[in-house]
PQR file with spaces between the fields and no chain letter, atoms N, CA, C, O and H, PARSE charges and radii, in Angstrom:
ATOM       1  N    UNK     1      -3.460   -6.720  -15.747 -0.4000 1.5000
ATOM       2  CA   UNK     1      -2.865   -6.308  -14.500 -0.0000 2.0000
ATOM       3  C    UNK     1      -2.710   -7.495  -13.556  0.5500 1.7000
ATOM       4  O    UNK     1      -1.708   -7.534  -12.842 -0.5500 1.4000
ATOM       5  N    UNK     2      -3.755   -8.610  -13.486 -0.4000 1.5000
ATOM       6  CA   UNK     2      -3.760   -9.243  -12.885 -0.0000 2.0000
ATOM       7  C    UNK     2      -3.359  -10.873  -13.240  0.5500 1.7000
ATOM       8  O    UNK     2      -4.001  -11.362  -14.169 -0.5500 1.4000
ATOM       9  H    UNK     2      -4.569   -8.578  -14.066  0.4000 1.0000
ATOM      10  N    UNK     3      -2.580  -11.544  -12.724 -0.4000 1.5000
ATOM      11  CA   UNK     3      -2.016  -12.899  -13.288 -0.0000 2.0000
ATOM      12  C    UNK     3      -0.721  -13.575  -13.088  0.5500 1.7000
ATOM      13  O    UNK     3       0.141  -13.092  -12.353 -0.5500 1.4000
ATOM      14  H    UNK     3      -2.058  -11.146  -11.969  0.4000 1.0000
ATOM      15  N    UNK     4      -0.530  -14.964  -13.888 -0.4000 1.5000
ATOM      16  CA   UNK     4       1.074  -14.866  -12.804 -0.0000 2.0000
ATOM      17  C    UNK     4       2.343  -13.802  -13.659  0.5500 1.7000
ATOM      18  O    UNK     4       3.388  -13.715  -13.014 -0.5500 1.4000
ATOM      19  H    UNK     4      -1.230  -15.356  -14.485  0.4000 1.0000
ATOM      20  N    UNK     5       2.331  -13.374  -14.399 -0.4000 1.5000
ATOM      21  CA   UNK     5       3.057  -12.660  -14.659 -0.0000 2.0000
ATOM      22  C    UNK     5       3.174  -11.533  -13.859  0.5500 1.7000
ATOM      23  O    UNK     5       4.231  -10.924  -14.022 -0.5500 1.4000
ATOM      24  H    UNK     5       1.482  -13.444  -14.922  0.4000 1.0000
ATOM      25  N    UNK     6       2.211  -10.959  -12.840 -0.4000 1.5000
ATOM      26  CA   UNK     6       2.349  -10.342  -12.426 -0.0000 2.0000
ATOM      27  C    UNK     6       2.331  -10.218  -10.118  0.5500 1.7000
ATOM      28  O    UNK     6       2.368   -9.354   -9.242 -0.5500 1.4000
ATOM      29  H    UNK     6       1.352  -11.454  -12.708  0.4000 1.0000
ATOM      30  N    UNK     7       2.268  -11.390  -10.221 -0.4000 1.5000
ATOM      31  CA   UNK     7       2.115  -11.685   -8.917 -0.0000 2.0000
ATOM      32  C    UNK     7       3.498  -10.935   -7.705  0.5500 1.7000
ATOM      33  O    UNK     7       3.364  -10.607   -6.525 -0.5500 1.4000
ATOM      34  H    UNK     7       2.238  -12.092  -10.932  0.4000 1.0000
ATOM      35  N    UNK     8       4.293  -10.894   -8.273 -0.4000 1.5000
ATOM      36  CA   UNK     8       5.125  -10.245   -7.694 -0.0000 2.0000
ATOM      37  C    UNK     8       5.353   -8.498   -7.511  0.5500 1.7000
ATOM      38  O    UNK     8       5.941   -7.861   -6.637 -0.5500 1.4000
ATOM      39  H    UNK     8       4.402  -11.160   -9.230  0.4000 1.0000
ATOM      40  N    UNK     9       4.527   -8.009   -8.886 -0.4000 1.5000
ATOM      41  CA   UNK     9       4.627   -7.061   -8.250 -0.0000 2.0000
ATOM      42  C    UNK     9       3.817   -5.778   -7.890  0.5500 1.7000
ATOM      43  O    UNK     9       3.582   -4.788   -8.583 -0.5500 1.4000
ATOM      44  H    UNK     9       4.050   -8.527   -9.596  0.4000 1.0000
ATOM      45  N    UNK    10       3.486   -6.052   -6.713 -0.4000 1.5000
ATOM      46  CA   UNK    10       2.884   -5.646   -5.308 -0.0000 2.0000
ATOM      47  C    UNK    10       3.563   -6.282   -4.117  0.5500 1.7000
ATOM      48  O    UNK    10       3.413   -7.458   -3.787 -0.5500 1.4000
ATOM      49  H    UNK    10       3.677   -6.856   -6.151  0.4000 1.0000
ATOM      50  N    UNK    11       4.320   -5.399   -3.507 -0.4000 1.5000
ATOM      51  CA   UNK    11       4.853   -5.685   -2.166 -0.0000 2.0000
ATOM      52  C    UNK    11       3.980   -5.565   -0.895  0.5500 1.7000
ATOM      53  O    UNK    11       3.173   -4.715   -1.271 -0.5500 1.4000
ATOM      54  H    UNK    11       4.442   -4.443   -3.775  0.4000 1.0000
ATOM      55  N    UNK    12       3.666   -5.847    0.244 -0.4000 1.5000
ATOM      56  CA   UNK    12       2.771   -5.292    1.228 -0.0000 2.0000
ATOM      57  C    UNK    12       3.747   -5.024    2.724  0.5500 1.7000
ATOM      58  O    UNK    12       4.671   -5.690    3.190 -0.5500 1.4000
ATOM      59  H    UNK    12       4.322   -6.538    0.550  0.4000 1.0000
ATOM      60  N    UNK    13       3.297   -4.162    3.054 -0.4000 1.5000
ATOM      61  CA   UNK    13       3.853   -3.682    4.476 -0.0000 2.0000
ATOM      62  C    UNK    13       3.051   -4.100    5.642  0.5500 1.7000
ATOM      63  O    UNK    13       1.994   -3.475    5.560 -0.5500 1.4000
ATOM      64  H    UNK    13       2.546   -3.621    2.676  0.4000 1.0000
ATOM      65  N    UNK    14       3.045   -4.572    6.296 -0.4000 1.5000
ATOM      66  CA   UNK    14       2.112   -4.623    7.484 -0.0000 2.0000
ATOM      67  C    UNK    14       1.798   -2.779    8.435  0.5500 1.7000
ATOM      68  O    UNK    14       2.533   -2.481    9.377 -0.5500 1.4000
ATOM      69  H    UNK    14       3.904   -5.079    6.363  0.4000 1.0000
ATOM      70  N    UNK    15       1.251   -2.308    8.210 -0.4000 1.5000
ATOM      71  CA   UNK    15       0.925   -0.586    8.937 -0.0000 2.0000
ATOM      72  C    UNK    15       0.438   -0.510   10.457  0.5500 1.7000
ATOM      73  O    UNK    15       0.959    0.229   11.292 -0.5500 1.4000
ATOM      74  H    UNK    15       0.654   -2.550    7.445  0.4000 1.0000
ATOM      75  N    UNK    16      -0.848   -1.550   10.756 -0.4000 1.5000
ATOM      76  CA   UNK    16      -1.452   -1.788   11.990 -0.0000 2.0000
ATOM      77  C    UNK    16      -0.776   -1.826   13.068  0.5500 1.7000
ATOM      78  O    UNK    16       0.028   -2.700   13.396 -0.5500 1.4000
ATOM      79  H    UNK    16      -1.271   -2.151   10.078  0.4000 1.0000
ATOM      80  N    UNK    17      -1.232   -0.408   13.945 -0.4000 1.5000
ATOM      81  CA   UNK    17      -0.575   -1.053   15.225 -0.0000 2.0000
ATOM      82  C    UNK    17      -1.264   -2.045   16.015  0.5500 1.7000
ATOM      83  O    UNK    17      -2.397   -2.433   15.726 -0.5500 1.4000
ATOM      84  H    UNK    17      -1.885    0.301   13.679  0.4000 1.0000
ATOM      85  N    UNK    18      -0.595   -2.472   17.025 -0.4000 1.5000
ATOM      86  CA   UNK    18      -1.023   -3.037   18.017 -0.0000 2.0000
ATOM      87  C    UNK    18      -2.116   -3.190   18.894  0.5500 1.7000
ATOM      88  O    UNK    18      -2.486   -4.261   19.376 -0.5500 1.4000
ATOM      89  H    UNK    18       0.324   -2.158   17.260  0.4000 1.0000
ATOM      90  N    UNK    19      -2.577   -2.172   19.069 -0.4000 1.5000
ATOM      91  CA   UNK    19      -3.015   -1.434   19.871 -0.0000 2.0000
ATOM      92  C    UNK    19      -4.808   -1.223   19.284  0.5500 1.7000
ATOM      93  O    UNK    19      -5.818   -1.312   19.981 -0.5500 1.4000
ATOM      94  H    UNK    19      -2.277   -1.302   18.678  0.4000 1.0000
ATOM      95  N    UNK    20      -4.718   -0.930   17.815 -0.4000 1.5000
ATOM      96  CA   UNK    20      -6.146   -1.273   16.746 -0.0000 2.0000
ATOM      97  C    UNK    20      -6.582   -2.284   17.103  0.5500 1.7000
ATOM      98  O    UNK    20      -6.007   -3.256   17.594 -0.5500 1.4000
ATOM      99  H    UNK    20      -3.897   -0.857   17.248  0.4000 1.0000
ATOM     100  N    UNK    21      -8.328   -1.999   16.724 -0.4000 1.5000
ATOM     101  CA   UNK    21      -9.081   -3.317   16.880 -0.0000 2.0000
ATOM     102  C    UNK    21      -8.311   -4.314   16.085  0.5500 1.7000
ATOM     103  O    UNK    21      -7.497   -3.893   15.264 -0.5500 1.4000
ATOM     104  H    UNK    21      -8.795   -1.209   16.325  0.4000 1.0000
ATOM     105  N    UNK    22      -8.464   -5.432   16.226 -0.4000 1.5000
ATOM     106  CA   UNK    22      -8.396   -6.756   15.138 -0.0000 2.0000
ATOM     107  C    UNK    22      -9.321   -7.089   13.824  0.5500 1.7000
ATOM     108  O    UNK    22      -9.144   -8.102   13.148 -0.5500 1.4000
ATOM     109  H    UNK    22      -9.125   -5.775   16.894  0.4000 1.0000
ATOM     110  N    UNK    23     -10.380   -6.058   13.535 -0.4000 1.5000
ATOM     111  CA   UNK    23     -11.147   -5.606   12.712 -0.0000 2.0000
ATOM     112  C    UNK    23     -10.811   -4.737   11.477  0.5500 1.7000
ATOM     113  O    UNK    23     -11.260   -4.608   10.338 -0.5500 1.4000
ATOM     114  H    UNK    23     -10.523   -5.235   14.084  0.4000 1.0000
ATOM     115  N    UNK    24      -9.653   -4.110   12.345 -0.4000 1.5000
ATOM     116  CA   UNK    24      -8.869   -3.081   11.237 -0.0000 2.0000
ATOM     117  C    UNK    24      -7.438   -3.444   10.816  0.5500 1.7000
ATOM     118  O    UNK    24      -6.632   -3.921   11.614 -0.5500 1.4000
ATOM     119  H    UNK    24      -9.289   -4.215   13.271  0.4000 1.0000
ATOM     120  N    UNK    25      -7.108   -3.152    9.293 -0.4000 1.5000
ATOM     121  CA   UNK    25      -6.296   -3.899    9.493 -0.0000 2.0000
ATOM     122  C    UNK    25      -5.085   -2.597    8.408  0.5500 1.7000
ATOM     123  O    UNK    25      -5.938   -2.178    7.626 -0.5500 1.4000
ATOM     124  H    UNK    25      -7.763   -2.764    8.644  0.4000 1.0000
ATOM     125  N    UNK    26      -4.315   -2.165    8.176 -0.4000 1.5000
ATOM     126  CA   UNK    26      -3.575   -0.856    7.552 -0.0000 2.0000
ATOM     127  C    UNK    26      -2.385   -1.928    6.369  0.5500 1.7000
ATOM     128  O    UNK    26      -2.002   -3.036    6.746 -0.5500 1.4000
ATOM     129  H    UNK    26      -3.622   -2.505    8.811  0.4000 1.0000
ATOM     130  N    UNK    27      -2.021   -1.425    5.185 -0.4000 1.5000
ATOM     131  CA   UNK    27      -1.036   -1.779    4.770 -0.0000 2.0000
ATOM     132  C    UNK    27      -0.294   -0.749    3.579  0.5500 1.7000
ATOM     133  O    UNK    27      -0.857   -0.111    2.689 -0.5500 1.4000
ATOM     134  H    UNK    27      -2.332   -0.525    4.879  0.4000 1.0000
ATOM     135  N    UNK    28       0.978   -0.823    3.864 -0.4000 1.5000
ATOM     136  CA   UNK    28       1.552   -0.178    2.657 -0.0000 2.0000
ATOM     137  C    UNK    28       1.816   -0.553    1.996  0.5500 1.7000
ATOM     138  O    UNK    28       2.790   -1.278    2.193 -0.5500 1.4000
ATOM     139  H    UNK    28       1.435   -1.341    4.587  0.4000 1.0000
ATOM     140  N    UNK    29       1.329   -0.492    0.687 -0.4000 1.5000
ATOM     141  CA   UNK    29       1.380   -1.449   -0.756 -0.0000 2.0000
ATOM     142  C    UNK    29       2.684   -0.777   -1.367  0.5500 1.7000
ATOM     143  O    UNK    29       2.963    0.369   -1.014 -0.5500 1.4000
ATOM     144  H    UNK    29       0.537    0.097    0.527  0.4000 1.0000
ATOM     145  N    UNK    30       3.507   -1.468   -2.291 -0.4000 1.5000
ATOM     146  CA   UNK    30       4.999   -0.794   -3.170 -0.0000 2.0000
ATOM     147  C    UNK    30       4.390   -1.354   -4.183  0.5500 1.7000
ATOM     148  O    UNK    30       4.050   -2.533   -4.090 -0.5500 1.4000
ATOM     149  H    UNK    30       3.280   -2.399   -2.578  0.4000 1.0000
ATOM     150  N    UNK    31       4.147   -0.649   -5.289 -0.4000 1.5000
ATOM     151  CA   UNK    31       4.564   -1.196   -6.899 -0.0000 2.0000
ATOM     152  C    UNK    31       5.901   -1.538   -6.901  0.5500 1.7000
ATOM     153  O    UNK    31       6.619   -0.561   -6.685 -0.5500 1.4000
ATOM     154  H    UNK    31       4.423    0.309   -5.364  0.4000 1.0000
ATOM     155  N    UNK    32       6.542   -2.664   -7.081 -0.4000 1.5000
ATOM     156  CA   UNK    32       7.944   -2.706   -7.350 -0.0000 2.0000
ATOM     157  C    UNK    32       8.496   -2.249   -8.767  0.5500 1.7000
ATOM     158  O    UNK    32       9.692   -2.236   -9.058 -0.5500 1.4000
ATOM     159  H    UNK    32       5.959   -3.457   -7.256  0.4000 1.0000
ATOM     160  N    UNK    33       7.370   -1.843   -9.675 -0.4000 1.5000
ATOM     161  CA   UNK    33       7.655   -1.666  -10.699 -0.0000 2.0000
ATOM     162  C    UNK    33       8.224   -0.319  -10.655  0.5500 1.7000
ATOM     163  O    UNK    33       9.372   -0.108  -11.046 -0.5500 1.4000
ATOM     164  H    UNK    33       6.399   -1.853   -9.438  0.4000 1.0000
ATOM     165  N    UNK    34       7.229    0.885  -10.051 -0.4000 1.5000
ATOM     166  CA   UNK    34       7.249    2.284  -10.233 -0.0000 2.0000
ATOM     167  C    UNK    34       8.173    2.459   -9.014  0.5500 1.7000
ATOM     168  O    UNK    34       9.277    2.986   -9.146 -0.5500 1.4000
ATOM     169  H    UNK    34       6.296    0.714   -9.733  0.4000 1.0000
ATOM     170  N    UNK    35       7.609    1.908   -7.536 -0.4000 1.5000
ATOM     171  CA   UNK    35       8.151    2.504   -6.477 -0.0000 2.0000
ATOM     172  C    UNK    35       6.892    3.390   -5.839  0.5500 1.7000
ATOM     173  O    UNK    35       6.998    4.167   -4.890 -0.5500 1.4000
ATOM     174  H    UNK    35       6.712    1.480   -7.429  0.4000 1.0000
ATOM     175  N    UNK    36       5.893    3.145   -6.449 -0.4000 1.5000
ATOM     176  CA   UNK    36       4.480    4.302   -5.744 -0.0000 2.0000
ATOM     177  C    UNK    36       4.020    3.362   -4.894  0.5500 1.7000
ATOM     178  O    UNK    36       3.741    2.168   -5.007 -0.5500 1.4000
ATOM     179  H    UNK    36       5.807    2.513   -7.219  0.4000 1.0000
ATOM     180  N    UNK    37       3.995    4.357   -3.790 -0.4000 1.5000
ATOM     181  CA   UNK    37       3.412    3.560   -2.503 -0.0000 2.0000
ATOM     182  C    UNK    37       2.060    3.955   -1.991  0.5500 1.7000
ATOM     183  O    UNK    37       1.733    5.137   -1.879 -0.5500 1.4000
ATOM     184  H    UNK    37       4.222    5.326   -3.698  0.4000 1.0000
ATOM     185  N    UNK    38       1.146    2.779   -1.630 -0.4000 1.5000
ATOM     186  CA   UNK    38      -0.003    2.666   -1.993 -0.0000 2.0000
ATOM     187  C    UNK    38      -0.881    3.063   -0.226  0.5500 1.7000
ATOM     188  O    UNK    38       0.079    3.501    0.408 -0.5500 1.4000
ATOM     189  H    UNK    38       1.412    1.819   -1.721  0.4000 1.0000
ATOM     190  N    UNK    39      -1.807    3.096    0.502 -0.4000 1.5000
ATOM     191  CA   UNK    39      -2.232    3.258    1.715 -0.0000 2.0000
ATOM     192  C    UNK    39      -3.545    2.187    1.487  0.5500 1.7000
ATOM     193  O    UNK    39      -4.484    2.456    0.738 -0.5500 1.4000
ATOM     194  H    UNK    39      -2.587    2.740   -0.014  0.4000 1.0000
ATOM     195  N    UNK    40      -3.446    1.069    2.186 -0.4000 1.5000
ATOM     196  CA   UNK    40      -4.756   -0.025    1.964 -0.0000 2.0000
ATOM     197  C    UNK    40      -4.960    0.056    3.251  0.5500 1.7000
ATOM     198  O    UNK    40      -4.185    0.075    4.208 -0.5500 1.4000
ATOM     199  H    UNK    40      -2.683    0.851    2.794  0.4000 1.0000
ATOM     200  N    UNK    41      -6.557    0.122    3.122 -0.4000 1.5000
ATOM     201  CA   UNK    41      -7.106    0.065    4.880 -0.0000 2.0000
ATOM     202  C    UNK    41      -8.101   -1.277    4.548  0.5500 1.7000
ATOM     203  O    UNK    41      -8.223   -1.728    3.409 -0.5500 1.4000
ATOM     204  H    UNK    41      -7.187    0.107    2.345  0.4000 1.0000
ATOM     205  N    UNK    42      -8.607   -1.687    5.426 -0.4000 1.5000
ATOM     206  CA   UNK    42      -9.915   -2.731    5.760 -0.0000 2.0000
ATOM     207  C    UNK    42     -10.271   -2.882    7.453  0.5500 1.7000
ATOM     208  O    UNK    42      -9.524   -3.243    8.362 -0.5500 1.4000
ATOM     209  H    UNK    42      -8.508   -1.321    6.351  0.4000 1.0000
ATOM     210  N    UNK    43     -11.911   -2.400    7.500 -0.4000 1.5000
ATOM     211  CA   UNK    43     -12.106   -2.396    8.600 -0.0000 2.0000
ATOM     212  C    UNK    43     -13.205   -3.208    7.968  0.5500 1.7000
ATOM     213  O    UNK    43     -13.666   -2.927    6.862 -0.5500 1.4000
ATOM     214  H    UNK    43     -12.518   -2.107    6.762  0.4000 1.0000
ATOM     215  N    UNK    44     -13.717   -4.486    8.890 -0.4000 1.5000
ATOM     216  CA   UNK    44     -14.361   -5.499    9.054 -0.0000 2.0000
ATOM     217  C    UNK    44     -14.726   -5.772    7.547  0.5500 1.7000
ATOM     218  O    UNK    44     -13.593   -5.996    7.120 -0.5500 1.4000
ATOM     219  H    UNK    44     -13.343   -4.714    9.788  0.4000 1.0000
ATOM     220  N    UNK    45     -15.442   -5.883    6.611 -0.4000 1.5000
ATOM     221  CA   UNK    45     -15.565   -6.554    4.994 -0.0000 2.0000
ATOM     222  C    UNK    45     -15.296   -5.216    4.412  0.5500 1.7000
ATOM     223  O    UNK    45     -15.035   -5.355    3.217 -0.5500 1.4000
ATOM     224  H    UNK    45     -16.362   -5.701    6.958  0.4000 1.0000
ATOM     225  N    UNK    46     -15.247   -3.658    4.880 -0.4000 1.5000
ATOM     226  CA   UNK    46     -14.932   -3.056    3.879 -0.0000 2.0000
ATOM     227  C    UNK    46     -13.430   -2.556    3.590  0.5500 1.7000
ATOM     228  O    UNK    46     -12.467   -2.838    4.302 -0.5500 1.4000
ATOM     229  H    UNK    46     -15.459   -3.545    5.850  0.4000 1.0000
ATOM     230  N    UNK    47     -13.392   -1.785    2.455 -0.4000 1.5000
ATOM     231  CA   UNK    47     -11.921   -1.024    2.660 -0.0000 2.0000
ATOM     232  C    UNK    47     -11.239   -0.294    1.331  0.5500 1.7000
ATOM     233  O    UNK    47     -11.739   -0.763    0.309 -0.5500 1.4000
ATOM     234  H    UNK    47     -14.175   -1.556    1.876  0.4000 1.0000
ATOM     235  N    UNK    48     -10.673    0.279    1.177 -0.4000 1.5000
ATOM     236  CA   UNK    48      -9.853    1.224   -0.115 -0.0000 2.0000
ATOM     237  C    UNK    48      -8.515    1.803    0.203  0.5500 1.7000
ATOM     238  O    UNK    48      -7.904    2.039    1.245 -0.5500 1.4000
ATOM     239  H    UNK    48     -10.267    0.660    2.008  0.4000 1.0000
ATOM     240  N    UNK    49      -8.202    1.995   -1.502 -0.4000 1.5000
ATOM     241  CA   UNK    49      -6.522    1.940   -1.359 -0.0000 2.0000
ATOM     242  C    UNK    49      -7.037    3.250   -1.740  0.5500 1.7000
ATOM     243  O    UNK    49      -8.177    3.664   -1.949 -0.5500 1.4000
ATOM     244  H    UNK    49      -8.698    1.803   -2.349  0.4000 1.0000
ATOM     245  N    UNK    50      -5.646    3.897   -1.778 -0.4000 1.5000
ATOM     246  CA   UNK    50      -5.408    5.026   -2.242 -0.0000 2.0000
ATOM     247  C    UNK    50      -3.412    6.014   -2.180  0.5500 1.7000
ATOM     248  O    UNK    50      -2.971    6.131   -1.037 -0.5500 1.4000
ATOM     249  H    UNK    50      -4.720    3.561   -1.608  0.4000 1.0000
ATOM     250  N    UNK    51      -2.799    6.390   -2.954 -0.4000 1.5000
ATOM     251  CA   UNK    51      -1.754    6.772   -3.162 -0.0000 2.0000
ATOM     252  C    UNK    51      -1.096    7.708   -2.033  0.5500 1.7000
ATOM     253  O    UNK    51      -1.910    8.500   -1.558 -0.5500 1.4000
ATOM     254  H    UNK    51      -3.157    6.295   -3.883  0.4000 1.0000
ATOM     255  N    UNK    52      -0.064    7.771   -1.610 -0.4000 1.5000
ATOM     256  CA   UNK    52       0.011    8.242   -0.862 -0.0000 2.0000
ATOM     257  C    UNK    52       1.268    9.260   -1.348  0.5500 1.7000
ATOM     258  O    UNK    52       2.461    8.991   -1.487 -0.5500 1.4000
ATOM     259  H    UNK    52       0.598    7.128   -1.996  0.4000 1.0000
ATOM     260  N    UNK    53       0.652   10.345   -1.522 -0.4000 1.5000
ATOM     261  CA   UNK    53       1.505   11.991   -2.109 -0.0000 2.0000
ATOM     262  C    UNK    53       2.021   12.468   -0.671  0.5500 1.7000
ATOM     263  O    UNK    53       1.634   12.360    0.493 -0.5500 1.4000
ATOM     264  H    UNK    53      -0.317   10.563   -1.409  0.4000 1.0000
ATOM     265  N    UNK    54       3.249   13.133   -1.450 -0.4000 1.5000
ATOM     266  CA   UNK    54       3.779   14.639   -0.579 -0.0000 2.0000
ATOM     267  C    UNK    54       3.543   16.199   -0.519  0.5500 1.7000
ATOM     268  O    UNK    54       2.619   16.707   -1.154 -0.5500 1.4000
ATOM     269  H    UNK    54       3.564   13.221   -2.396  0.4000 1.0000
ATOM     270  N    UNK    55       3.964   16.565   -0.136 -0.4000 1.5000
ATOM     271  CA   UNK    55       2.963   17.722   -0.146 -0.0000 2.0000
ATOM     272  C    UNK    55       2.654   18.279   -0.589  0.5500 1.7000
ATOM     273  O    UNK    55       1.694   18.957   -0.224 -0.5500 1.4000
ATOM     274  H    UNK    55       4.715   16.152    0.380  0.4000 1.0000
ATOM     275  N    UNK    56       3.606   18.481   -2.401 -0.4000 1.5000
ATOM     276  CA   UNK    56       3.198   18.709   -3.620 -0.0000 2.0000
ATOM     277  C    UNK    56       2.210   17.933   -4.311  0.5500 1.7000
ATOM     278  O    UNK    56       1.931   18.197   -5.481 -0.5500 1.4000
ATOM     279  H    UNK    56       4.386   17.930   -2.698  0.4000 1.0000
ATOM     280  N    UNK    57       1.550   16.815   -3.561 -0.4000 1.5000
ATOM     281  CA   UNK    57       0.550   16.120   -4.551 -0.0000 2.0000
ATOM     282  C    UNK    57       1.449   15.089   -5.685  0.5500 1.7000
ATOM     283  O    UNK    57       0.941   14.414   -6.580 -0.5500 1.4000
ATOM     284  H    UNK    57       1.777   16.601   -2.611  0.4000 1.0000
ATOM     285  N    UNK    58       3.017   15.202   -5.328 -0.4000 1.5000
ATOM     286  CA   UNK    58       3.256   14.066   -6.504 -0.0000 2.0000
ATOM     287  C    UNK    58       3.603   12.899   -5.067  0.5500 1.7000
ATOM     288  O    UNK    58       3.994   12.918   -3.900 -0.5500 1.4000
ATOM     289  H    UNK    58       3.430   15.750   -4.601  0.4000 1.0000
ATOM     290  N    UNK    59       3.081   11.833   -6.278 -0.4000 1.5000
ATOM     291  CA   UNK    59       3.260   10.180   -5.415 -0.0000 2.0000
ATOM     292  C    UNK    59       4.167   10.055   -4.319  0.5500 1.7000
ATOM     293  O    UNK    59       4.984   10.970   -4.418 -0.5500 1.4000
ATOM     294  H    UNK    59       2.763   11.817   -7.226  0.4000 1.0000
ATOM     295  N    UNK    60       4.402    9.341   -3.315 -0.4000 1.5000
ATOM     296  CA   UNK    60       5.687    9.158   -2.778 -0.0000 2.0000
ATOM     297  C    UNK    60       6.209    7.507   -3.316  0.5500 1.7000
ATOM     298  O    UNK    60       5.589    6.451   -3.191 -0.5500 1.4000
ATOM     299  H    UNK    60       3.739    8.597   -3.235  0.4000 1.0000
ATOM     300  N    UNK    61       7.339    7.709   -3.837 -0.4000 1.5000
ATOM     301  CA   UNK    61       8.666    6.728   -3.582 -0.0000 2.0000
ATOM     302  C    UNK    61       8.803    6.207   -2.562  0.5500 1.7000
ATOM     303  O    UNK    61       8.794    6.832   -1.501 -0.5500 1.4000
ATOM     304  H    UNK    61       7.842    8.567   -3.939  0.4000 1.0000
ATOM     305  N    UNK    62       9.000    4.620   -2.675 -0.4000 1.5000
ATOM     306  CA   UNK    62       9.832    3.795   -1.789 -0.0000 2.0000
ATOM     307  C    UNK    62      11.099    4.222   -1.737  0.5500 1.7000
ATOM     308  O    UNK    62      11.356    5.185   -2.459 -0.5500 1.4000
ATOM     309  H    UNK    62       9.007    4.113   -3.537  0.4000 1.0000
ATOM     310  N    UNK    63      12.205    3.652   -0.904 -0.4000 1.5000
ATOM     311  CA   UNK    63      13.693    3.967   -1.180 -0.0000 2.0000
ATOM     312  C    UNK    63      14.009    3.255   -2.066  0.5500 1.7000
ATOM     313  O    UNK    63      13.686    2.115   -2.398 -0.5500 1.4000
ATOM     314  H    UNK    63      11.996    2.869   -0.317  0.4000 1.0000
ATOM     315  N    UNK    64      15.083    4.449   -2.683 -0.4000 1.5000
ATOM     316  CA   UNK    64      15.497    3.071   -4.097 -0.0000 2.0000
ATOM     317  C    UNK    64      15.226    3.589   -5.264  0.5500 1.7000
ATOM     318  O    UNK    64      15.959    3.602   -6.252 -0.5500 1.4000
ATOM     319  H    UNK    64      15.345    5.375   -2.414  0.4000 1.0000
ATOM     320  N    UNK    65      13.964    4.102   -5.130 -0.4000 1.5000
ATOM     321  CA   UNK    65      13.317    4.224   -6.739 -0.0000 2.0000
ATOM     322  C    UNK    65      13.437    6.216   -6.967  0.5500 1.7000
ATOM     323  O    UNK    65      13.602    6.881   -5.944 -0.5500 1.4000
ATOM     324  H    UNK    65      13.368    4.091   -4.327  0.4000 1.0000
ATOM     325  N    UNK    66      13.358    6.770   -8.017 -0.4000 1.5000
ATOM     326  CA   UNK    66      13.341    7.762   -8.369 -0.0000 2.0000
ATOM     327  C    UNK    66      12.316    8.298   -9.482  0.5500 1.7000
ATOM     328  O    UNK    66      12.356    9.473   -9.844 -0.5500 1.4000
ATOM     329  H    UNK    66      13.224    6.231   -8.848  0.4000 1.0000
């Protein structure tokens, strides 16, 4: 999973507002492969991803992908 063959794909979004401590920090991850978009948090050394579904519980899509 991990290496240069694969460095590209994971996209990141910046999520954080403004307004959040500087401790916390939000991002939306894209597989560019699939299009599943990911929810990464980190507040001060900790943090976890996790998928981000619709309201059926299947993944959500970036635009673009199907």
């Amino acid at each position: 999973m991990f290496g240069k063959e694969n460095e590209k794909r994971f996209k990141n979004y910046n999520a954080t507002s403004k307004k959040e401590s500087k401790m916390m920090s939000n991002y939306i991850v894209v597989d560019e492969q699939t299009g599943v978009q990911y929810l990464f948090s980190a507040i001060g050394y900790s943090g976890g991803m996790t998928v981000l579904v619709d309201k059926d519980g299947k993944p959500l899509l970036a635009d673009g992908y199907k």
